[in-house]
C-alpha positions as CSV (number, residue, x, y, z in Angstrom):
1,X,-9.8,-7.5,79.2
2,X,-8.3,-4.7,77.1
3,X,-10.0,-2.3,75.7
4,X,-9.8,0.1,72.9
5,X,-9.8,3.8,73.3
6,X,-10.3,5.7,69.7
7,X,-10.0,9.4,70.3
8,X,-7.9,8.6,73.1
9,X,-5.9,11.8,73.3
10,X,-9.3,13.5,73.3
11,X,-11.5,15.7,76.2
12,X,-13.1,12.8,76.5
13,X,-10.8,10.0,76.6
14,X,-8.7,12.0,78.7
15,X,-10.7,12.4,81.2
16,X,-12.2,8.4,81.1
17,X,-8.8,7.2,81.1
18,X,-8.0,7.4,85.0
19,X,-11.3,6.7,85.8
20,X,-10.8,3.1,83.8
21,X,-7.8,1.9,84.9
22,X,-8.5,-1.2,86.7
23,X,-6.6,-4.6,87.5
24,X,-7.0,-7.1,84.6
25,X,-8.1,-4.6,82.3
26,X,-5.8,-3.2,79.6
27,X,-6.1,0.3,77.6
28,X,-5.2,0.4,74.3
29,X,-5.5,4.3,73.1
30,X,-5.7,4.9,69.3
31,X,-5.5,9.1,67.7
32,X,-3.8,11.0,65.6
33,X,-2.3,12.6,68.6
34,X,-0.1,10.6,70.9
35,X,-2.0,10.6,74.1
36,X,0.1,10.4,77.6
37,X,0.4,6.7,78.6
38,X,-0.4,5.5,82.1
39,X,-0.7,2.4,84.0
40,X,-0.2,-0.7,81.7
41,X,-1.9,1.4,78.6
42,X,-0.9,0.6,74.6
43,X,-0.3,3.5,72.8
44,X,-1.1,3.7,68.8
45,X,-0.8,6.4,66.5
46,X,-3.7,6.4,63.4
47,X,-6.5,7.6,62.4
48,X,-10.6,6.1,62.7
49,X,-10.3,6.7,58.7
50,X,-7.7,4.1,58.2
51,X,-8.8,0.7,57.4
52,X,-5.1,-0.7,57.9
53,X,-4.4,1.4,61.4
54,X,-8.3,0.1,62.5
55,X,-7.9,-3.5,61.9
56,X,-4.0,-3.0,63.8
57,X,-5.9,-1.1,66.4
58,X,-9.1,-4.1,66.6
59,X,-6.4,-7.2,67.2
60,X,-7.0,-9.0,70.6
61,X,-9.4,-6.3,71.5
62,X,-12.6,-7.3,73.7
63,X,-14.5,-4.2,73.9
64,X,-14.4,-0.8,71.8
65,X,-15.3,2.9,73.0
66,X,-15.4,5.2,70.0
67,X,-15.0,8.5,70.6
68,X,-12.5,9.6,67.9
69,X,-13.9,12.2,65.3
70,X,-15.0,15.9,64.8
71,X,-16.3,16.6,68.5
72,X,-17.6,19.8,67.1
73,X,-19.6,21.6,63.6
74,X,-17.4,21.4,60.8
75,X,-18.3,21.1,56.8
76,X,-20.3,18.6,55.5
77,X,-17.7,16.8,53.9
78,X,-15.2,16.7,56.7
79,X,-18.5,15.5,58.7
80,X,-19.1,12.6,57.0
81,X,-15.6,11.8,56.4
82,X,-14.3,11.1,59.6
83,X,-18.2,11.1,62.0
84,X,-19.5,8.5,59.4
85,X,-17.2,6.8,57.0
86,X,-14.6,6.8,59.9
87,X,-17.1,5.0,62.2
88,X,-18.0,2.2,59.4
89,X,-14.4,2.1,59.1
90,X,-14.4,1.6,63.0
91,X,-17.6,-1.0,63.0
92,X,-16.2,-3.1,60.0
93,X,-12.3,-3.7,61.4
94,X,-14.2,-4.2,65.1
95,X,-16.6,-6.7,63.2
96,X,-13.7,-8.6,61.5
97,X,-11.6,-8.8,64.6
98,X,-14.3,-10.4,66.8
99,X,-14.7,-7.4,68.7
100,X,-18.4,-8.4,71.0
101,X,-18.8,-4.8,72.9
102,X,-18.7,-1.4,71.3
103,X,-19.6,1.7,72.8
104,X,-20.0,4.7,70.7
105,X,-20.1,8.5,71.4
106,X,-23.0,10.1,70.3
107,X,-24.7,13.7,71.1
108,X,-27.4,15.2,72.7
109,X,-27.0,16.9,69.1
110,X,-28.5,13.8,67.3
111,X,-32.0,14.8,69.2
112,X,-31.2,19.0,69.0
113,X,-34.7,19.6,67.5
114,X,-36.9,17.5,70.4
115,X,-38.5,19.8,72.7
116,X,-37.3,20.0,76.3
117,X,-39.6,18.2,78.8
118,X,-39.4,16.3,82.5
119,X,-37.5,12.8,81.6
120,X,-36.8,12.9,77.9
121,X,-36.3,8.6,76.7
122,X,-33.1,8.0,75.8
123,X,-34.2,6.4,72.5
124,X,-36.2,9.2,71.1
125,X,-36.4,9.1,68.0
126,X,-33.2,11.6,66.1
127,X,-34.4,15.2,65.8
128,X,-30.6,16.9,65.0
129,X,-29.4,19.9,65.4
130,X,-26.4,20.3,63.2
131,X,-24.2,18.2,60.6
132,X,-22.6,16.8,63.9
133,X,-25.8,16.0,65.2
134,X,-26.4,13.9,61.9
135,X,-23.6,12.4,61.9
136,X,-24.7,11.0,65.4
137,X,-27.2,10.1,64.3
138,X,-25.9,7.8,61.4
139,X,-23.4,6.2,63.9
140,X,-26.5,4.9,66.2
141,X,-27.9,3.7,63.1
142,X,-24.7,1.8,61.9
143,X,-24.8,1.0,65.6
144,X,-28.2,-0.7,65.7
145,X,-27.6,-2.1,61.9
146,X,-24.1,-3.9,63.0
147,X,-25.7,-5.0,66.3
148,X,-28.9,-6.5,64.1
149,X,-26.7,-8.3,61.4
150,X,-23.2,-9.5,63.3
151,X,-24.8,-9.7,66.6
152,X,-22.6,-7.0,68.5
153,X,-23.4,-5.7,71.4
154,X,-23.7,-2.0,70.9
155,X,-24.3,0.8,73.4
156,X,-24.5,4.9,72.4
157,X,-24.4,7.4,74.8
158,X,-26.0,10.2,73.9
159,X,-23.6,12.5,75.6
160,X,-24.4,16.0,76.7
161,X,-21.8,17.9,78.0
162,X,-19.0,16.0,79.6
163,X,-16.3,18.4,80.9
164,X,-14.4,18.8,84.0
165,X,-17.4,22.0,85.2
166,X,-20.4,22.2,83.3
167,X,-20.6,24.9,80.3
168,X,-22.7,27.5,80.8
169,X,-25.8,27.6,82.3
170,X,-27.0,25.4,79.9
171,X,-24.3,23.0,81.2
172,X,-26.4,22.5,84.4
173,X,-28.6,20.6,82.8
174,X,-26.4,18.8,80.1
175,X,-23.5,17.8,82.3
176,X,-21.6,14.6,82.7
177,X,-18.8,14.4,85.5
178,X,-16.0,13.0,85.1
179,X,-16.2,10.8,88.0
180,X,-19.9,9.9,86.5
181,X,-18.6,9.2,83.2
182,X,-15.9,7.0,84.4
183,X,-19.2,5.1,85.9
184,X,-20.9,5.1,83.1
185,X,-18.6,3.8,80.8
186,X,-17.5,1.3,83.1
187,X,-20.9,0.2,83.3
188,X,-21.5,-0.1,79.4
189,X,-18.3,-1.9,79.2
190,X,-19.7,-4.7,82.0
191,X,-23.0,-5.2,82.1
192,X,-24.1,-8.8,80.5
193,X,-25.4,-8.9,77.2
194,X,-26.9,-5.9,77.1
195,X,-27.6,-6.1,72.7
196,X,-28.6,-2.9,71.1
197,X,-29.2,0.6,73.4
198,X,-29.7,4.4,73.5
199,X,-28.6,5.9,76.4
200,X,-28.0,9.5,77.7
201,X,-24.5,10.5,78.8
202,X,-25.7,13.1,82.4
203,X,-25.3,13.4,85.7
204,X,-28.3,13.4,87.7
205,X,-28.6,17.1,87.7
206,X,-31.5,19.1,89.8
207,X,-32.1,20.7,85.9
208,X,-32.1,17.3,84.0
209,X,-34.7,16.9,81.6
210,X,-33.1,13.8,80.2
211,X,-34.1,10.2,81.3
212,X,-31.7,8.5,83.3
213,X,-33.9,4.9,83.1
214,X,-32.1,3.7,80.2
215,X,-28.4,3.6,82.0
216,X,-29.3,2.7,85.1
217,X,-30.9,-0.1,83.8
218,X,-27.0,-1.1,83.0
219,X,-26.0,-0.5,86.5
220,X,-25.3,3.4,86.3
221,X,-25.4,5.2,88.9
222,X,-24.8,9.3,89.2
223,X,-23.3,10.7,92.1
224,X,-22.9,14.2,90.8
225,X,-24.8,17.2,90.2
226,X,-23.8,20.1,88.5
227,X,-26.0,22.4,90.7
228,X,-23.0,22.9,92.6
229,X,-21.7,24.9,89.7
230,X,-24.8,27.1,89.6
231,X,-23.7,30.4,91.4
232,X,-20.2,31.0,89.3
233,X,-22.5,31.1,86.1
234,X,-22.7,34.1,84.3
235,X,-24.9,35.4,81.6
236,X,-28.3,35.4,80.9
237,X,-30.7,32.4,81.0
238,X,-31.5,31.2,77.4
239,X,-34.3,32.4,75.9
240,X,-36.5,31.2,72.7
241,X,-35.5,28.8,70.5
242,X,-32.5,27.9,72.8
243,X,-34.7,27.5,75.6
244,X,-36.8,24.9,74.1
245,X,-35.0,22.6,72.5
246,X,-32.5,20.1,73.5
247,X,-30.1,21.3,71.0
248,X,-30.0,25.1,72.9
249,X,-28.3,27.5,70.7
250,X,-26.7,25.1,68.1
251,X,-30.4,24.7,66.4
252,X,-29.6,28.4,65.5
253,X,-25.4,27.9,64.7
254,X,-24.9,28.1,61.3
255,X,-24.8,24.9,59.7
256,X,-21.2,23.8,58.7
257,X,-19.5,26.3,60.2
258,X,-16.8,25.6,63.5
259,X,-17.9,26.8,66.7
């Protein structure tokens, strides 16, 4: 099976690589930046932007995780750029290649604006938070359209945090371990026919609010918490707006500005 990486060189990607390594399965790792190869993996230099680099990238590939792109606020243009154009780019070399399982990165962003509360689906409907959080929004969209039209299966992960410690004490909540990601991704990338779905990207933390139904219904299973974290976090407990919505204190960021 091989497998191709966008973003590859990423926080992300870096940290799924080890963790997908297996016999019989080969990854090839596409970004702008040449990311350290291991194992048996195929390195490519390009960009998500670049029809010619993505249909290069999308040859003899059997499954696609997408996680190349702005990972954090930036202008609109720049947003839609590389977050949306680059992803259509992405779908439509995948599409053309016979590509049957893509997996894309989206955000706890793309629902910023829903409320916080015990066991939050999966497949809420998009509330963003920021230009990022729209443009994750638009790629589960292009997700569920290219999924609907070419038949691809086509899994988002609404990811919240996915780092090697949590963030913050908002982190506790919004983490994904390593270790758990590695799991989950696996898991997207092997579970039969699983069509079109939403699913969140945590661990199965004591402060979860987020629904964990949807990707263990694809054979996920956490064994992390980030409660282990809890007593080196600093700072106050967030308050307000940042308290009750998914989205914490980006639903407050300035729009279009990096943080």
């Amino acid at each position: 099976m091989r497998v191709l990486i966008t973003g590859g060189a990423g926080i992300v990607g870096t940290l799924l690589r080890p963790r997908l390594r297996q016999d019989g399965r080969v990854l090839r790792l596409l970004d702008l930046t040449t990311p350290e190869p291991g194992g048996n993996d195929e390195i490519l230099t390009g960009s998500v932007t670049d029809p010619e680099a993505m249909a290069a990238a999308c040859a003899g590939v059997d499954a696609l995780i997408h996680l190349g792109g702005r990972s954090r606020e930036a202008s609109w243009e720049d947003t839609v750029d590389v977050n949306i154009n680059g992803t259509h780019t992405v779908l439509e070399a995948a599409r053309q290649a016979g590509v049957g399982r893509i997996v894309l990165a989206s955000s706890n962003h793309a629902a910023g604006f829903r409320e916080l509360g015990e066991n939050l689906p999966a497949d809420s409907a998009p509330r963003p938070d920021t230009y990022y959080g729209v443009s994750k929004a638009v790629i589960e969209s292009l997700g569920s359209l290219y999924h609907s039209r070419f038949g691809m299966d086509v899994i988002c992960v609404r990811i919240g945090s996915c780092f090697e410690r949590p963030p913050g004490i908002r982190g506790l909540a919004t983490w994904l371990s390593p270790d758990d990601a590695g799991r989950l991704f696996d898991a997207c990338l092997t579970f039969p026919s699983p069509g079109y779905r939403v699913i969140w990207g945590v661990s199965d933390n004591t402060r979860r609010v987020y629904s964990l139904a949807e990707a263990e219904a694809l054979g996920y299973r956490s064994q992390d918490d980030a409660e282990k974290f809890a007593a080196e976090m600093t700072g106050p407990a967030p308050t307000g707006i940042a308290a009750k919505f998914v989205g914490g204190p980006f639903c407050t960021a300035p729009l279009g500005v990096p943080n």
